[in-house]
VEXTITOR-516350 format. One line per field, with one value per residue: residue number from 1; residue in one letter; x, y, z negated of N, C-alpha, C in turn. Coordinates in pm, whole numbers. Each point is the difference from the previous one (the first is absolute). Last residue first. Example, Ala and Ser with C-alpha at 12.3 -4.5 7.8 and 13.67 -1.06 7.14 Angstrom:
# residues 2
i <- 2	1
aa <- S	A
n_x <- 1285	29
n_y <- -225	-572
n_z <- -708	7
ca_x <- 82	-89
ca_y <- 119	119
ca_z <- -6	0
c_x <- -77	90
c_y <- 109	120
c_z <- -73	0
//
This chain:
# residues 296
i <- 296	295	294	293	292	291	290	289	288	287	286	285	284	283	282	281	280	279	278	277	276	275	274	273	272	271	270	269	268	267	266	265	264	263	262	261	260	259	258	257	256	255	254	253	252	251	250	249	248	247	246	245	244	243	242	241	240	239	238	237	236	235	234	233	232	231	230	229	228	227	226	225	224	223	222	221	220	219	218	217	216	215	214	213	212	211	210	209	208	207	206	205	204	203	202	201	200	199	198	197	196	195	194	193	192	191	190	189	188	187	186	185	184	183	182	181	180	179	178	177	176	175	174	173	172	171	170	169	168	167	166	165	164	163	162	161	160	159	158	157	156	155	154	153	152	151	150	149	148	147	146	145	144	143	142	141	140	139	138	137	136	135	134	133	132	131	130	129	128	127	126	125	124	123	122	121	120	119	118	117	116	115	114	113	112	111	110	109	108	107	106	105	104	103	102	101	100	99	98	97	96	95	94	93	92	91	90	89	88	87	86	85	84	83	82	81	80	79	78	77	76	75	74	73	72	71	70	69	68	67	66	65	64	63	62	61	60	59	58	57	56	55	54	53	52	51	50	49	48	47	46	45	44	43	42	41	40	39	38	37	36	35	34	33	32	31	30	29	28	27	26	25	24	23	22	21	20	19	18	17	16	15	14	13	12	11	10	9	8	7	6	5	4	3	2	1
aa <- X	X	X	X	X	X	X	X	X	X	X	X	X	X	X	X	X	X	X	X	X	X	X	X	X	X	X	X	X	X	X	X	X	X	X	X	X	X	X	X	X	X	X	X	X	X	X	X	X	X	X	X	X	X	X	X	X	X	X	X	X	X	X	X	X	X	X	X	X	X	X	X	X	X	X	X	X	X	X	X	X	X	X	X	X	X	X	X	X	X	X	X	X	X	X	X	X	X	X	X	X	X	X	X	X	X	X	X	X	X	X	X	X	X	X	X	X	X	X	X	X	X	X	X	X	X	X	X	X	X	X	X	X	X	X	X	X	X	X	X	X	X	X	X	X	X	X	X	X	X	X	X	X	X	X	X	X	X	X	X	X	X	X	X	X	X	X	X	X	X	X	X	X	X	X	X	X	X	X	X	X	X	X	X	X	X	X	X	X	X	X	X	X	X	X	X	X	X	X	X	X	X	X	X	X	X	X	X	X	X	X	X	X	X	X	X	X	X	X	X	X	X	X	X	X	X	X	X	X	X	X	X	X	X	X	X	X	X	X	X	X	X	X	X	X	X	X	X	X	X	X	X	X	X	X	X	X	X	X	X	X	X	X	X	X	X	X	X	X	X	X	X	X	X	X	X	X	X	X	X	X	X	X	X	X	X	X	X	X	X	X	X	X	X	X	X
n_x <- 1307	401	305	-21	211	493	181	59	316	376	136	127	415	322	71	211	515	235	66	430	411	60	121	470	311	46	268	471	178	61	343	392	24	102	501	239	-20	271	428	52	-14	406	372	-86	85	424	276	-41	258	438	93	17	408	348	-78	130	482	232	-87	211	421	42	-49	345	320	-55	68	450	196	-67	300	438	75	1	347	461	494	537	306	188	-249	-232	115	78	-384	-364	-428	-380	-215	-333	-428	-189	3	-220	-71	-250	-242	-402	-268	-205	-272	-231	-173	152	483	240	-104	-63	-164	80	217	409	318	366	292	53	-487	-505	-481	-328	-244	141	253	-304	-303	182	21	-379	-123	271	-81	-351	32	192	-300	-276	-407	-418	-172	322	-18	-330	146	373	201	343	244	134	199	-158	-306	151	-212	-501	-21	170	-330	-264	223	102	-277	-29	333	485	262	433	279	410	327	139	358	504	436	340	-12	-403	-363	-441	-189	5	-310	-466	-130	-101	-463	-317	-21	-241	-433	-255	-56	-245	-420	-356	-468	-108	68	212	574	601	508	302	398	291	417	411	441	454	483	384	536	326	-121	-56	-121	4	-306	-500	-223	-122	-392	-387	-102	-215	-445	-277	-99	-346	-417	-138	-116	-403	-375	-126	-214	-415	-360	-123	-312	-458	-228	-138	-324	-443	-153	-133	-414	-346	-42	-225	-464	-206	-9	-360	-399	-43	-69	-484	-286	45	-183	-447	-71	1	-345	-393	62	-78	-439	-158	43	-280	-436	-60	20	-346	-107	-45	-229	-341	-64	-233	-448	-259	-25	307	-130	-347	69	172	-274	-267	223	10	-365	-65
n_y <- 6911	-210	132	-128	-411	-8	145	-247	-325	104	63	-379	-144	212	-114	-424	14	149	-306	-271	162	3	-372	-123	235	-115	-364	59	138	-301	-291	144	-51	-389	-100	202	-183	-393	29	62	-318	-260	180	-90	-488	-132	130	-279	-440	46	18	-421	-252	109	-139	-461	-145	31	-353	-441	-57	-123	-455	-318	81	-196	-447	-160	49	-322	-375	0	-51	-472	-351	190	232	252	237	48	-177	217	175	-341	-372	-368	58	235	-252	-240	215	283	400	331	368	312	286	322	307	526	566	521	382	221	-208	-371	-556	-545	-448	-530	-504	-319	-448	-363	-480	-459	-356	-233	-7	-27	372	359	405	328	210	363	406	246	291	384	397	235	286	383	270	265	236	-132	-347	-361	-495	-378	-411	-419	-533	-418	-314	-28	-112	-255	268	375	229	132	164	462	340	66	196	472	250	-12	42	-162	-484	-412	-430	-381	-378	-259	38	192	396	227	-98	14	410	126	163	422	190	16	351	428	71	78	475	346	38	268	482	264	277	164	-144	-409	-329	-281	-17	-87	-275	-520	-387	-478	-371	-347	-295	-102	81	184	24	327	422	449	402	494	311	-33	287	449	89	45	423	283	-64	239	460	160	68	435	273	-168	175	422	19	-131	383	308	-215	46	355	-29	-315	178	325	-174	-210	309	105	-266	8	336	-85	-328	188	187	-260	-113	260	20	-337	82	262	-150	-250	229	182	-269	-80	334	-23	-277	150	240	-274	-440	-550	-648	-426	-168	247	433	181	99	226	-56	-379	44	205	-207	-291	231	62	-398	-116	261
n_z <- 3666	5	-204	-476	-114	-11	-338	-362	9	-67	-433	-266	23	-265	-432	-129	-3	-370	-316	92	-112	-439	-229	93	-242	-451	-33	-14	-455	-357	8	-130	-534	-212	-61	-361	-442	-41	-128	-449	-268	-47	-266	-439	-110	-31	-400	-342	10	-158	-441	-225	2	-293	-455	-67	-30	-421	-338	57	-137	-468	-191	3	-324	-435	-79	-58	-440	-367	-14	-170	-479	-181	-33	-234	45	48	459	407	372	365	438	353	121	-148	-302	224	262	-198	-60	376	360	440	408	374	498	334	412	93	108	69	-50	-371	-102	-101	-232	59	-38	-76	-189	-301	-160	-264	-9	28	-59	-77	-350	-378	-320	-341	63	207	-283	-263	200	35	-315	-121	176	-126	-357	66	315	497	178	197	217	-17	-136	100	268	136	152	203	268	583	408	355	315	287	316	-155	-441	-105	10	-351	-394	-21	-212	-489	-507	-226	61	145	205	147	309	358	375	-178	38	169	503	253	138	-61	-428	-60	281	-190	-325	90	146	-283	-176	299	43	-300	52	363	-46	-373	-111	-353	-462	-348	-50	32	-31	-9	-106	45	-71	179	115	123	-274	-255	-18	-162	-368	-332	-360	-158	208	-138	-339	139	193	-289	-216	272	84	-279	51	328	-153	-131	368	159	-167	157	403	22	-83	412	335	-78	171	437	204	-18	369	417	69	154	489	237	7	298	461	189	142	443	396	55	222	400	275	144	341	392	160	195	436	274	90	244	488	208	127	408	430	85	-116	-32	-98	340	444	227	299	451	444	381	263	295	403	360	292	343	362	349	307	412
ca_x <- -87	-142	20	-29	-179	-97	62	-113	-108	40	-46	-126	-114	52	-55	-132	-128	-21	-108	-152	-13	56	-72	-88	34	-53	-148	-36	10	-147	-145	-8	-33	-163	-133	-6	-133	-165	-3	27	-150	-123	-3	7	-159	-70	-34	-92	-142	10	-47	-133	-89	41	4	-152	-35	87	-24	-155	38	16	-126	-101	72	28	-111	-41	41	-71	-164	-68	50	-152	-134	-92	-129	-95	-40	104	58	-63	1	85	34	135	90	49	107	89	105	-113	53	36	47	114	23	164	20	60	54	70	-54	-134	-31	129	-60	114	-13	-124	-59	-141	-58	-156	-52	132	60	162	99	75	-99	-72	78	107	-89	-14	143	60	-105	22	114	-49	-23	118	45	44	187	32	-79	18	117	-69	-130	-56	-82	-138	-16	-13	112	23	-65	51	107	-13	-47	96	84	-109	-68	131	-53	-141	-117	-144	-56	-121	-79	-117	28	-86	-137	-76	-118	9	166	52	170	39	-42	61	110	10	50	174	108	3	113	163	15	-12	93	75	108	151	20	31	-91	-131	-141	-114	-92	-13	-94	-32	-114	-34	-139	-84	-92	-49	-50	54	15	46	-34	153	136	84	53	147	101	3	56	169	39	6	154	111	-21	8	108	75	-11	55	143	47	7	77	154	61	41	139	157	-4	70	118	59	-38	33	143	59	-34	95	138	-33	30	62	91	4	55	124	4	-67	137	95	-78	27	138	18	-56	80	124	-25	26	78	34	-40	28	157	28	-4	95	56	28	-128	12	116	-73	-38	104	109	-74	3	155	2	-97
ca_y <- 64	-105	33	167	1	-119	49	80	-91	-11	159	45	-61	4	126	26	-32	100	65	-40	-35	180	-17	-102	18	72	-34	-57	126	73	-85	-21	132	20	-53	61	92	-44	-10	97	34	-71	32	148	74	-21	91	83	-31	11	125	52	-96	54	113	12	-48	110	134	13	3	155	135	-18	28	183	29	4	113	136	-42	23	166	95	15	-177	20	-101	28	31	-88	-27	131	57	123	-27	-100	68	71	-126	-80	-135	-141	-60	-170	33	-136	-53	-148	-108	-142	-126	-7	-44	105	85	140	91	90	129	70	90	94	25	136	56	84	-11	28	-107	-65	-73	-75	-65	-68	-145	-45	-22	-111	-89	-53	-77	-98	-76	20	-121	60	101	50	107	87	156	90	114	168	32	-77	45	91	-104	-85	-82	19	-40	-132	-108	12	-6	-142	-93	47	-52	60	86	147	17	127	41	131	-39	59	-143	-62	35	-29	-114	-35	-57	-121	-43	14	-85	-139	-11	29	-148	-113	11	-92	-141	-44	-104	2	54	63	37	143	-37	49	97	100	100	62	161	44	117	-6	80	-44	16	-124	-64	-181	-69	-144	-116	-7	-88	-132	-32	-16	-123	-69	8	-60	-141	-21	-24	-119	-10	32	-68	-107	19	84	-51	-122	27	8	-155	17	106	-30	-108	48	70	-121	-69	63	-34	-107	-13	95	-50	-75	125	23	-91	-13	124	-41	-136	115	66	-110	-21	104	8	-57	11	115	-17	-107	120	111	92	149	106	-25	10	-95	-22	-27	-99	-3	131	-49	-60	85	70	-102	-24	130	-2	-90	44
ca_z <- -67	116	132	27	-37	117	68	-12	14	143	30	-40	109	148	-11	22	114	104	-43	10	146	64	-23	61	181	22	-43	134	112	-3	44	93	70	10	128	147	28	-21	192	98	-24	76	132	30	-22	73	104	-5	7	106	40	23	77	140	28	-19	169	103	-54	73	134	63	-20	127	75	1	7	117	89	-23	6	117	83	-54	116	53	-1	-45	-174	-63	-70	-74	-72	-33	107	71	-38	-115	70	38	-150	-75	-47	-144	-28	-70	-95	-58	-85	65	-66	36	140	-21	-16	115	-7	-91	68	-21	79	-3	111	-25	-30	-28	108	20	115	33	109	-82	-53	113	82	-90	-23	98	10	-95	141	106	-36	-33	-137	-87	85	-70	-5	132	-48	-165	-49	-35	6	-110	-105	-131	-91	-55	-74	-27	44	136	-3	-23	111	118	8	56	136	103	116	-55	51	-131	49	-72	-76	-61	75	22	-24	-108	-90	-86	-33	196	5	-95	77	72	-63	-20	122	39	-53	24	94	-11	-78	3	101	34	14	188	61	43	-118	83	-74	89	-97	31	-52	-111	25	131	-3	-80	55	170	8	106	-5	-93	90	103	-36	-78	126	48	-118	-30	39	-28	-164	42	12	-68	-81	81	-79	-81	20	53	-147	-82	10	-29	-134	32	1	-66	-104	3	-30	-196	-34	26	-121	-147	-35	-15	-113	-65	-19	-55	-177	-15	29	-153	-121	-42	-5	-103	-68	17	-59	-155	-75	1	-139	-96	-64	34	-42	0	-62	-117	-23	-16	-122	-141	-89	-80	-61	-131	-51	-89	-127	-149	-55	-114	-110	-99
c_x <- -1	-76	-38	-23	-40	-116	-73	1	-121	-125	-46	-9	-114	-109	5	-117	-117	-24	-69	-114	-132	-41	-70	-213	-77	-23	-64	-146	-69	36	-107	-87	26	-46	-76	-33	58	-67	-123	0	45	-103	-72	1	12	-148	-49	41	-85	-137	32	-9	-167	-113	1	-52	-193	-93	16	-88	-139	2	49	-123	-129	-7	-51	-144	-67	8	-49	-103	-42	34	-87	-98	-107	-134	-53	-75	68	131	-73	-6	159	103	136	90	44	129	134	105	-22	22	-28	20	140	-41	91	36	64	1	37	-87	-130	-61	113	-87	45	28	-118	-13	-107	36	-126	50	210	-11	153	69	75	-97	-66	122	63	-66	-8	102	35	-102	25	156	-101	-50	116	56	-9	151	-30	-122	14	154	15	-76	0	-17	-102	-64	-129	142	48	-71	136	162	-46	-41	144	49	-61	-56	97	62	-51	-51	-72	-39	-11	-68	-157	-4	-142	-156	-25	-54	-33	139	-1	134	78	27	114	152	-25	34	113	78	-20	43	158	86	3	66	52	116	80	30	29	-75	-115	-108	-112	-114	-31	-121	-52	-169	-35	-154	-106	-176	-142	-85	43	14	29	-28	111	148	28	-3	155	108	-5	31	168	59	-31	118	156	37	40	166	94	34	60	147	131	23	74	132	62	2	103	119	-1	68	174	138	17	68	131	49	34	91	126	-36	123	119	66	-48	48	158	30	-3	154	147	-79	55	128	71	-15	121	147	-48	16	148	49	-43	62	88	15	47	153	56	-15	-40	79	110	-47	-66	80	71	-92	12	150	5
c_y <- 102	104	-63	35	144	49	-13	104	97	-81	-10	114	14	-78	68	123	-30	-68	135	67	-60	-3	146	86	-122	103	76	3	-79	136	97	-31	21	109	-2	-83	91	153	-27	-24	123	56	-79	50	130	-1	-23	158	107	-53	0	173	129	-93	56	161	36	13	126	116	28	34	119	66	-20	27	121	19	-23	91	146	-66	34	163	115	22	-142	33	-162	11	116	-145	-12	95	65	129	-27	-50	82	134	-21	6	-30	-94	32	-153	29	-97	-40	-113	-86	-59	-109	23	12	171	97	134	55	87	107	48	84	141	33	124	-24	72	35	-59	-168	-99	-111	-117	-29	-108	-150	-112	-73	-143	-135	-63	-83	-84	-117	56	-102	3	149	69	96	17	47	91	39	147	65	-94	74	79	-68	-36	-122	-52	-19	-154	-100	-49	-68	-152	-90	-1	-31	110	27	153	12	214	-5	63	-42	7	-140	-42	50	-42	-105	6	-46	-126	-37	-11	-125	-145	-7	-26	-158	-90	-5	-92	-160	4	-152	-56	112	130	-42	91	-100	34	93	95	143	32	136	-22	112	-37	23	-55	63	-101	-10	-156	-80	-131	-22	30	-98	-134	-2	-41	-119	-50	-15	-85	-147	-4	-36	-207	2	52	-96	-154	-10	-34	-114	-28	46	1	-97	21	70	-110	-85	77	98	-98	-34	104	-14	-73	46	105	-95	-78	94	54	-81	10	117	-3	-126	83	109	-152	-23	97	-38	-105	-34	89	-34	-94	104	105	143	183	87	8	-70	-137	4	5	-48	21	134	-8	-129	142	75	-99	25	161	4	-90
c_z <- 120	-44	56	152	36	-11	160	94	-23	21	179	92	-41	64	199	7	-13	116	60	-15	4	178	4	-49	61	110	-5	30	145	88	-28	104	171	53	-10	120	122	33	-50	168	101	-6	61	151	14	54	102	86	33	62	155	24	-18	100	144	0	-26	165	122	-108	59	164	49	-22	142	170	24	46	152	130	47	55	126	95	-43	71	-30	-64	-15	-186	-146	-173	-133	-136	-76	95	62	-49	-59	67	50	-98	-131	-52	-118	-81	-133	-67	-76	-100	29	-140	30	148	0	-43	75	42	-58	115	21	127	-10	50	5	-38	-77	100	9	160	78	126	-47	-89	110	98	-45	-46	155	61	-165	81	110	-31	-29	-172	-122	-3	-68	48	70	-29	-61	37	-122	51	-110	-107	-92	-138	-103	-97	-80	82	175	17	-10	127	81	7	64	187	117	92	-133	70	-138	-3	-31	-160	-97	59	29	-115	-118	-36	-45	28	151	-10	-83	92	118	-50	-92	101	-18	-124	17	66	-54	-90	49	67	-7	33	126	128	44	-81	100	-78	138	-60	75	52	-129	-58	152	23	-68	70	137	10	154	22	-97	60	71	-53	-42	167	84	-110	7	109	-8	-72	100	17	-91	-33	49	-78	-162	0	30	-157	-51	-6	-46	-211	-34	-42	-146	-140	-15	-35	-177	-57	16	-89	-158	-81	-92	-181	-107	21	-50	-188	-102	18	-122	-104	-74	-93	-138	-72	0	-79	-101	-81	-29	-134	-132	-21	145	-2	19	-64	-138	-68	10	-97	-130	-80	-121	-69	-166	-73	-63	-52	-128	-103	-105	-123
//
C-alpha cells in the first residue's frame, strides 16, 4: 500500500524544472527553423546580388584583360633577343593577388606557387626577395616566409587595374633597393571563365639587357636601356594585374554561384524539416482533442 501512494504522488507531480512538455518542444523547434530559414534565405539574396555583380564586373574585365595582353606579347618579343646565359639564382618575385576575399583560392594558388619556386634551391636563392600586391597573399605569405618579404602593395585592384598603377608599382620596386638577379611575376593565368592557374613569367633587369647577345649588337646608351627595362617591367605587371583580376572576378562569380545553390539546398532541406514538424505537431493537437472528446 505504501509503495502504491509513493508512486501515485510520484505521478502526481509536476514536471521537473526546466523542462517543457512535448508539444512546447515541437513549437519551439519549429519556431528555431522558421528564424534559420529566414536567415538563411536572406544569405541567398546577397549571394545571388553578389553573383551578378561579378558576372558584369567580369565582363568589363575580359575586355580589359585583352586589351592588356598586346603588352605582354610585346614584352615577350623583346625578351627572346635578350637571352642571357648566367642569368642569376636570386630573383625578385613580385606575387599579384587583391585585397577582396571571397573567391575561392585564387589567393592561395599563387602563394603556393611562389612558395614551391622558392623551395628549388638549385634554382633559387632560399633568401630571394618577396614584394605582394594585395592584402590577402600578404597575409598568407608573411606567415610562411616572413624573413623574404620586403614590401606590400594595396588599394590596387580595386577597380580593372590601369597602366599607371602597374607604372606606380614598377617605379617603387626599382627604387626600393632590393638585390635581386631577375625578376619573377607571379599571377593567374586566365584559361577560361571557370578555371585558372598559377603562372610565373621572368623579366630581365638592365644589367641583363646589356649584356645579353642581341642586345649588344646595336649601340645603345644607358639611358636607352634604362628606359626600356623600366617600360618593359610595367608592362609586364600591366599584363599580370589585368588577367590577375579577371580571373578574381570569375572566381567570385563561380564562388557566389555554388554559395546560392547551397543556400538554396539548405532552404529546400529546412523547409521539409519544418513541414514535418509542424504536421506533427499538428498531429498531436488533434490526438490530444481527440482524447478529451472520448473521456467526455
Amino acid at each position: 500500500m505504501l509503495a502504491r501512494r509513493t508512486l501515485g504522488r510520484i505521478a502526481s507531480q509536476p514536471t521537473a524544472l526546466g523542462a517543457a512538455p512535448s508539444q512546447a518542444r515541437n513549437m519551439a523547434t519549429l519556431r528555431e527553423i522558421e528564424l534559420r530559414l529566414k536567415s538563411v534565405r536572406n544569405i541567398e539574396k546577397i549571394t545571388k546580388s553578389m553573383k551578378m555583380i561579378a558576372s558584369t564586373k567580369l565582363a568589363k574585365a575580359q575586355r580589359a584583360m585583352q586589351a592588356g595582353k598586346d603588352y605582354g606579347i610585346a614584352n615577350k618579343e623583346i625578351f627572346s633577343h635578350a637571352v642571357s646565359e648566367d642569368a642569376g639564382k636570386r630573383k625578385l618575385f613580385i606575387v599579384v593577388s587583391s585585397d577582396k576575399g571571397l573567391c575561392g583560392g585564387i589567393h592561395s594558388s599563387v602563394s603556393k606557387a611562389t612558395r614551391r619556386a622558392i623551395a628549388e634551391k638549385d634554382k633559387v636563392e632560399e633568401d630571394s626577395p618577396v614584394m605582394v600586391i594585395g592584402d590577402k597573399s600578404k597575409a598568407q605569405l608573411s606567415r610562411a616566409l616572413p624573413k623574404n618579404l620586403v614590401m606590400t602593395f594595396n588599394q590596387i585592384g580595386r577597380d580593372i587595374p590601369t597602366f599607371a598603377d602597374a607604372a606606380g608599382v614598377a617605379d617603387l620596386i626599382l627604387t626600393s633597393g632590393a638585390k635581386y638577379d631577375t625578376i619573377a611575376i607571379v599571377y593567374n593565368r586566365f584559361v577560361s571563365a571557370i578555371s585558372y592557374e598559377p603562372a610565373i613569367v621572368e623579366i630581365e633587369p638592365e644589367t641583363l639587357l646589356k649584356e645579353s647577345p642581341g642586345f649588344r649588337t646595336y649601340e645603345m646608351e644607358d639611358d636607352v636601356t634604362r628606359d626600356l627595362s623600366e617600360f618593359t617591367l610595367a608592362n609586364a605587371i600591366y599584363a599580370a594585374l589585368v588577367e590577375a583580376h579577371a580571373c578574381e572576378q570569375s572566381a567570385r562569380r563561380n564562388a557566389m554561384d555554388n554559395a546560392s545553390k547551397n543556400a538554396s539546398d539548405m532552404i529546400n532541406r529546412l523547409t521539409m524539416q519544418y513541414n514535418r514538424g509542424r504536421q506533427a505537431a499538428i498531429t498531436n493537437e488533434l490526438v490530444d482533442i481527440i482524447t478529451g472528446a472520448s473521456a467526455l
